[in-house]
N, C-alpha and C positions, 0 to 999 in steps of 0.2 A: 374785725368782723363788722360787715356791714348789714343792719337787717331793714328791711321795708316791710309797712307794716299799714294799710291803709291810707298811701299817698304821703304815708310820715314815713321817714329813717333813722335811725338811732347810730352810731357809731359807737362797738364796744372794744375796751382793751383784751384783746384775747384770752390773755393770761390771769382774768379776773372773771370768770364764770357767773361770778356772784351776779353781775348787769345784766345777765341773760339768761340765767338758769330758772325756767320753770315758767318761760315766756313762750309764744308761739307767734312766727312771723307768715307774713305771705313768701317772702325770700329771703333769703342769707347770700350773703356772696363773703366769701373769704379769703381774705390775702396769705399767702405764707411761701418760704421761703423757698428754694430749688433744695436745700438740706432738708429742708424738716418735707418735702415733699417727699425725696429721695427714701428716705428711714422710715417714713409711711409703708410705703410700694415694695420696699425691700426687707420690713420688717427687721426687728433684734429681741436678741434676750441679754438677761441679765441687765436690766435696766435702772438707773437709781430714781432713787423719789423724788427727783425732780423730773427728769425724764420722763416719768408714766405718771406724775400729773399732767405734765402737759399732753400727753397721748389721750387723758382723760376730759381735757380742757376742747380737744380738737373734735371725741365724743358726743358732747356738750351741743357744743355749737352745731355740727352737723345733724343733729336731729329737732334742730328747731325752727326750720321751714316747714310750709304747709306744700306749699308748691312747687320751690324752685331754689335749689343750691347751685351758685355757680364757686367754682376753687380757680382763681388767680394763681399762677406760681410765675415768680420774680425773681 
């Protein structure tokens, strides 16, 4: 996750929430993968706890622009 934040940007490791949680940017832009987009869009159940952290992880991040999320998928 990449966030911009008054002419500064931050690079955080996704899967570590803790570097962005409870922060507010002007944009986020996020990278993630053609799978983890796919299980997004397509939703599942039955999920393990790692799984629905990271759904929780991806939560996170997307609600921490003020202005502008852009999603990369790769």
């Amino acid at each position: 996750m990449i966030a911009l934040c008054r002419r500064r940007y931050g690079v955080s490791n996704f899967d570590k929430p803790s570097g962005y949680r409870g922060l507010d940017f002007q944009s986020v832009w996020i990278c993630m993968s053609e799978d983890l987009y796919g299980r997004v869009q397509t939703g599942q159940t039955g999920l393990s706890a790692k799984e629905w952290e990271s759904l929780t992880n991806l939560h996170i991040a997307l609600t921490r622009a003020k202005d502008e999320t852009v999603i990369t998928v790769s």
